[in-house]
N, C-alpha and C positions, 0 to 999 in steps of 0.2 A: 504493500500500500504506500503512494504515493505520502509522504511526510510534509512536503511543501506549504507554509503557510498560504494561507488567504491571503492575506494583507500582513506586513510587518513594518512596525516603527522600529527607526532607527537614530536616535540623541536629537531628537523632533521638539525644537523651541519657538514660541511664539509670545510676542510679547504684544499689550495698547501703550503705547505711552508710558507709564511707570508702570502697570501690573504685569507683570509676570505671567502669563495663562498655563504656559508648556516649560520643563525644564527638563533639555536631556532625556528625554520620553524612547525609553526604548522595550516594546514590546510584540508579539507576535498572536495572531486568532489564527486558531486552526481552521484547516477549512472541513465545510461539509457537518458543522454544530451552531448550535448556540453560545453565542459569547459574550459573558454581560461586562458591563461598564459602569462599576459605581464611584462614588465620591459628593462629598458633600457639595452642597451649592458654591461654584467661585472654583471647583475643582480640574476643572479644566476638560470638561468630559465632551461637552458639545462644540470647543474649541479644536478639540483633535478630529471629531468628526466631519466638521467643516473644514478641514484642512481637508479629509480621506474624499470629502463631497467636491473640492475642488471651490471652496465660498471664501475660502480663505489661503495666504501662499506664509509655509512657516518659514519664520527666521532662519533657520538651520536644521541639520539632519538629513534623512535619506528616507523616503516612501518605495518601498516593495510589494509589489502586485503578483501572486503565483512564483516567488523567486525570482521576476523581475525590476530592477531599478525603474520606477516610472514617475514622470512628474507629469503632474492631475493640475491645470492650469483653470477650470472651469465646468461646472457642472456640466456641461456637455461632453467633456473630457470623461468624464468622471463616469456617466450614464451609456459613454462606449467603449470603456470598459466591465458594462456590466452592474455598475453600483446604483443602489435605489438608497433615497432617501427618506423617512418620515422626519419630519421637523415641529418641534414643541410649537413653530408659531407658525398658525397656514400663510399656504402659499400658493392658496388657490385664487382664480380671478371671480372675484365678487358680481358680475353680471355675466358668471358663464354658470348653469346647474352642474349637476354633479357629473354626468356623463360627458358631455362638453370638457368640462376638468381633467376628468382621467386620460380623455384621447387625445387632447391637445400635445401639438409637438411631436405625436408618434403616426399619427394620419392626416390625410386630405394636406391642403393646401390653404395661403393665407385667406380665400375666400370661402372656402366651404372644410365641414367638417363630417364623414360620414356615419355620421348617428344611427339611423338606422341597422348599419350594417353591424355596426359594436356593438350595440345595446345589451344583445343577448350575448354577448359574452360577458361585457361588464354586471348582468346580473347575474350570470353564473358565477361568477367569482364572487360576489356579494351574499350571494346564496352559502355557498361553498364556505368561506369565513366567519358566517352568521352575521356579518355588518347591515343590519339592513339602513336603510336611507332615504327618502325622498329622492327621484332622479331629476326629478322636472320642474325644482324649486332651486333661486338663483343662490349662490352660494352664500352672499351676504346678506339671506334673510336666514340660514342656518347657524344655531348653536355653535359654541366653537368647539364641543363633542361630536358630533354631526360631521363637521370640516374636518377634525384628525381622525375620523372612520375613512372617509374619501380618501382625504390622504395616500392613507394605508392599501386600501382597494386598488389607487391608482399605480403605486409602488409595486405590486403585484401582478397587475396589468402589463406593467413592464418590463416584466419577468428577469428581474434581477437578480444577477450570482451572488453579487453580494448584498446582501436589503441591510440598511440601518436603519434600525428606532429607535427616535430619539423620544423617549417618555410615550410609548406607544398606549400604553394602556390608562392615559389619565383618566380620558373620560368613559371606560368601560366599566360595570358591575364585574363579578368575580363570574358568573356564567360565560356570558362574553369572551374574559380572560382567556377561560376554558377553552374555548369556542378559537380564538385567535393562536392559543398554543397549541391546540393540535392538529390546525393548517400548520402552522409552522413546522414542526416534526415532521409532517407530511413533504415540505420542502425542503428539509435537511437531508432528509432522506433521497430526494433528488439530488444533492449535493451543491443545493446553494447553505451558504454562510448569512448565518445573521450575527449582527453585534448592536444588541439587547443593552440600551441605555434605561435604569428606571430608578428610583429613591425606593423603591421597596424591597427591602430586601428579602421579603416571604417571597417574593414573583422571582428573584433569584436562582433562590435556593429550591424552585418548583420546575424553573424552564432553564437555566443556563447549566451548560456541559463545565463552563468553564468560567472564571472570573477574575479582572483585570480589577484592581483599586486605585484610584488616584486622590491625593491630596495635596492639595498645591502647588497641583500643577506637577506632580512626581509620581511616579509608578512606587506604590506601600508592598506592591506582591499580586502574583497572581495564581488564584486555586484553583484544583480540580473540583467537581462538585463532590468529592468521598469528602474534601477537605476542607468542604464550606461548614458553616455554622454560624446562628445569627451573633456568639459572641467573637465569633475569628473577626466576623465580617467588621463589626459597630467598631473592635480594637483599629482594623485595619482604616477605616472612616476617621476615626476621633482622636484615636490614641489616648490624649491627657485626658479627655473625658469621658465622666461615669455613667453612661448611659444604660439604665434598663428597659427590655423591652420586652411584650406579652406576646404569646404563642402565635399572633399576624405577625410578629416585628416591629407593631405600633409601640413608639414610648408608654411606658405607666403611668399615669398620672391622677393625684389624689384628686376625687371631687368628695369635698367636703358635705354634708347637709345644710341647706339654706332656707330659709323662709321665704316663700311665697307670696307676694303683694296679692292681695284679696279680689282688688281689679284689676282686667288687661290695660297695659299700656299700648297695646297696638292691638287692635283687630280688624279683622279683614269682614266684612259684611256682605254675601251673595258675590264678589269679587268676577269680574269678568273683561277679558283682554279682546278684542279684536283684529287679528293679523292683516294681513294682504288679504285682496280677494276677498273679505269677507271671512276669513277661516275665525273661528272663537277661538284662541289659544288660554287661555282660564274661562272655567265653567264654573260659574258657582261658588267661588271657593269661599268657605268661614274658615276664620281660625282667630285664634285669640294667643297671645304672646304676654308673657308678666315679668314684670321686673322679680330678678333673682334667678331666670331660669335659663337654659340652651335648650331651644325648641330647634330639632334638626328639621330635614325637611329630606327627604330620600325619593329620590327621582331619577330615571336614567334619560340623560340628556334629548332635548327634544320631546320632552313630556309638559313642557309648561314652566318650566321649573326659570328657566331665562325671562321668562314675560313674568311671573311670579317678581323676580329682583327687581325689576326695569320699573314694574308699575310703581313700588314701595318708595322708589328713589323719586319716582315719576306720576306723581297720580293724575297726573292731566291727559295721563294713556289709559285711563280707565271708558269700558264702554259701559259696565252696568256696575251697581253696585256703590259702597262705602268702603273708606279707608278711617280709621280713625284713631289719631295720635295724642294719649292723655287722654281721652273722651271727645276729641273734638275735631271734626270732620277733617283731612287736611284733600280732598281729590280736587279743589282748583289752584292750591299749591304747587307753584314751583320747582323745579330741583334744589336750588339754592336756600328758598323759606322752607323744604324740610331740613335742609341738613342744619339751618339757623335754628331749629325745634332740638336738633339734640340727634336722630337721628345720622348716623356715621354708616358709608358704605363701601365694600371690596367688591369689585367687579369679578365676574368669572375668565374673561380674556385680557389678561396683565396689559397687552402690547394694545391693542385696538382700543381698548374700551378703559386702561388703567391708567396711561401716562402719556405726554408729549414727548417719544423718541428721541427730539432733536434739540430737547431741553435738556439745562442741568437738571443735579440733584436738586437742588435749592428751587428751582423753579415746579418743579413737581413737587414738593413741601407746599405749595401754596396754593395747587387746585385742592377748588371747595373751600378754603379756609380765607383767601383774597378778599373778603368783604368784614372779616375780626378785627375790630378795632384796635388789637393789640400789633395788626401786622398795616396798619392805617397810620400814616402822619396827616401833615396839613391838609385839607383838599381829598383829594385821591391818591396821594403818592405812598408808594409803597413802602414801608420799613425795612428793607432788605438786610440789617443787619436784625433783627429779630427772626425773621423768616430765616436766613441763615444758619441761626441761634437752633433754631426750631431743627432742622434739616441736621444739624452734628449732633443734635441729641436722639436722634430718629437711627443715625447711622450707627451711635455709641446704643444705645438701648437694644439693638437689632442686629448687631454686631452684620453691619454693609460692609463686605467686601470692598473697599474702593480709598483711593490716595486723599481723596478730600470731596466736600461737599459740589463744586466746581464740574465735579466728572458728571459730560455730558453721558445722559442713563441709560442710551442704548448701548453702552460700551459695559454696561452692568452685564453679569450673568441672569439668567432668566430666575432662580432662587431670591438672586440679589433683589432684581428687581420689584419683584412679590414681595420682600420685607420691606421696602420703603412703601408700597402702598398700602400697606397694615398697618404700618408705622404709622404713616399721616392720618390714616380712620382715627388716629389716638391723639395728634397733634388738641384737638380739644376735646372737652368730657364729652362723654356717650354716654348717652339714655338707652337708643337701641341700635346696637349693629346689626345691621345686615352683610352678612360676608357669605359670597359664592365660592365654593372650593376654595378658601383661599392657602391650603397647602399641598394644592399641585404643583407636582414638580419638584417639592422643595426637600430635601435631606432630616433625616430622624432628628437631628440637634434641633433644627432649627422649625419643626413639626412641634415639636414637645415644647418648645418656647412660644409655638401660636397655639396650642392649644393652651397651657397655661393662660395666654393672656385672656383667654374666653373664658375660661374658668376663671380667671379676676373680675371678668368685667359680672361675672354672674353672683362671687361674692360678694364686690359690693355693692350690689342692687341694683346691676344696670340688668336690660337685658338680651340677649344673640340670636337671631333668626339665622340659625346654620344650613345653607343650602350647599348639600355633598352626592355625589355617585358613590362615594366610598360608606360601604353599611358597615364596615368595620369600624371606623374613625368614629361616625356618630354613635357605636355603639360607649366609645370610650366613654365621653364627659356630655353625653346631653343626656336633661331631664326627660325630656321628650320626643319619639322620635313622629314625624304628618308622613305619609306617604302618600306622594305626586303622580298619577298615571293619566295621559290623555288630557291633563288638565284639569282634571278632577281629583279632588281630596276624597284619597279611598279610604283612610282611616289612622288614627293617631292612637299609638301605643305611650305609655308611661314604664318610668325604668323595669322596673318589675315584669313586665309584661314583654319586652323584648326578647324575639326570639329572628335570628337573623336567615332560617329558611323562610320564616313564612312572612317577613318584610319582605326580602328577595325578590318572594315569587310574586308579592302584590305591586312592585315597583317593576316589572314585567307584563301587568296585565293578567297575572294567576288570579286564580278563586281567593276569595277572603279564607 
């Protein structure tokens, strides 16, 4: 048998500016398995990938393709040699549907694309993966679970030897998972190579043959899976830090007993969204949320669960129904005069929907907060050294990867970036958060640091509307878990009463 890596790094450095990403990176994926890639956030995991993608050119070192020297100059480079990518942040075109997406670039011509003629294969493979999707909805009116299902599908489509995923499974349920790993095996088995990027280590130590650690931009080791285990791994992630974790690999984390405020501070009354087209995206929905508590919200993407966030932040998106914040109506309210009520929000898609890319840190410190009198001088001018203030206490609390407040943020890691917009939900008090997934993506250290802050805010007295895919997470620290299907509230369990087949199966559309 042929021994020849897949791909092998060779003293592979990259640097931005002052940070460091790659140091000396020298490693090999076998070919014809699964090969995972972990490291905490800022670790330099999707920086090597995008080198192997051809998105980025490294400082130094040597790229090996099959035992060959090859310099990968651009994704097109990259894609004929064989290499697919999934990417944490889509990169699909926004007024093209989902079929249109995946065929693009590999058929027809700059005027026509032949749709018809793909279609049934691209649902075969949709079929075949269990991804199902909408095909004939543009892609920016989809979830950004939705978008990294396509993705995936389209990576498949174009049957690459070597596929990378980068955080492939954020927005799937654990069936899905299932679902996804055993196409995979199914292709390894063909003898294509995957390298398996994910922060969870249970999904590791379930589908990788094999596993690469990086911190700091440094190769810590790499195991075979006899030699994995979740404490080899957490050592090989953290080192100086004590991190424990429960039988998923989720941190542990105390939730204390708390008191109950008598009335809701938010509830939702008969709640009702209206999409494009007409389509109802919320039906009906009640719910009631109390200061002291994490009320989860368990949904698999493209359930409602995105127009759910959007309305709360946005109640001028409401088509039927009441919002009501402290007892008092807020649905011809603003974005801005909610979040002036106390209401603080985390978006589900960091890049689109979290920050100005082309801003600093300090300039994203100040969306939603830009009208606080404390970041106000004379007139309208802005305080920039408070705002700043704000922004190094955001980075120090959150521990931001990055040389100084000044670093423009798309130069952040996507971890990174996700703790400055968590961070800034906290830049003033919170009554109620609304946070969607917001520890996709992101590394057990820094997991167990946002969960914690939910579990403060629910100490003391504020309250969390946690919207998650992940039913393990919300099983950790919420009081509560709504489960979202269709857009309908199918039923709310209290801690006691958690049982995570028969949430599962009802965040699937199973029998109660």
């Amino acid at each position: 048998m042929d021994a020849t890596p897949a791909v092998e790094f060779r003293n592979v450095s990259k640097a931005f500016g002052e940070v460091r990403a790659l140091q000396d990176l020298t490693f090999a994926v076998p070919r014809g398995n699964i090969h995972g890639l972990l490291g905490e956030n800022g670790a330099g995991k999707s920086t090597l990938m995008n080198i192997l993608y051809g998105l980025y050119s490294p400082d130094g070192g040597e790229l090996y393709l099959e035992g060959k020297r090859t310099s990968i100059r651009s994704p097109f480079d990259s894609i004929r040699h064989g290499i697919g990518m999934v990417h944490q942040v889509s990169t699909l075109v926004g007024e093209f549907d989902a079929v249109e997406n995946i065929i693009i670039g590999t058929k027809g011509n700059s005027f026509s694309l032949p749709i018809a003629a793909e279609r049934a294969r691209v649902e075969e493979i949709c079929s075949r993966f269990g991804l199902q999707f909408p095909l004939d909805i543009k892609a920016k009116e989809l979830s950004a679970g939705i978008k990294q299902k396509i993705e995936i599908v389209r990576a498949l489509y174009r049957e690459a030897r070597l596929l990378i995923l980068d955080e492939p499974t954020t927005s799937l349920v654990e069936s899905e998972f299932l679902q996804l790993l055993e196409s995979l095996q199914v292709l390894v088995k063909d003898g294509v190579t995957v390298i398996f990027i994910t922060h969870k280590i249970k999904e590791v130590m379930e589908a990788c043959a094999s596993v690469a650690v990086l911190r700091k931009g440094r190769l810590q080791g790499v195991l075979s899976h006899e030699e994995m285990t979740k404490e080899s791994l957490v050592k090989l992630m953290f080192q100086e830090k004590d991190i424990q974790v429960n039988e998923s690999a989720l941190p542990q984390v105390e939730l204390p007993p708390t008191t109950r405020a008598e009335e809701p501070v938010l509830r939702l009354l008969d709640v009702t969204t209206s999409g494009s087209e007409g389509k109802r995206n919320l039906k009906s929905v009640s719910l009631e949320l109390y200061s002291g508590e994490i009320l989860g919200v368990a949904a698999v993407s493209g359930n409602g669960e995105k127009e759910l966030a959007q309305v709360l932040v946005d109640p001028r998106r409401l088509a039927g129904g009441d919002i009501r914040l402290d007892g008092r109506s807020i649905r011809r309210l603003s974005t801005p005069e909610v979040l002036a009520r106390g209401l603080a929000y985390t978006p589900e898609d960091r890049i689109q929907e979290g920050i100005l890319p082309d801003a600093s840190i300090t300039d994203n410190i100040l969306l939603g907060h830009h009208a606080e009198k404390r970041f106000l001088g004379g007139g309208s001018f802005v305080r920039w050294n408070s705002v700043r203030n704000a922004a190094r206490k955001v980075i120090e609390d959150y521990d931001v990867h990055t040389p100084s407040e000044a670093l423009n943020i798309r130069r952040l890691s996507g971890g990174n970036i996700q703790k400055v917009i968590v961070g800034r939900a906290y830049v003033s008090e919170v009554k109620v958060l609304v946070t969607h997934n917001p520890t996709s993506g992101l590394d057990i250290s820094t997991v167990k640091f946002i969960f914690g802050k939910l579990v403060e805010t629910r100490n003391g007295g504020g309250a969390v509307l946690w919207i998650n895919e992940d039913l393990d997470e919300l099983m950790i620290i919420c009081d509560r878990i709504a489960v979202l299907h269709d857009g309908k509230l199918r039923a709310v369990f209290t801690r006691g009463q958690f049982d995570k087949y028969r949430i599962g199966l009802m965040m699937i559309g199973g029998d109660e």
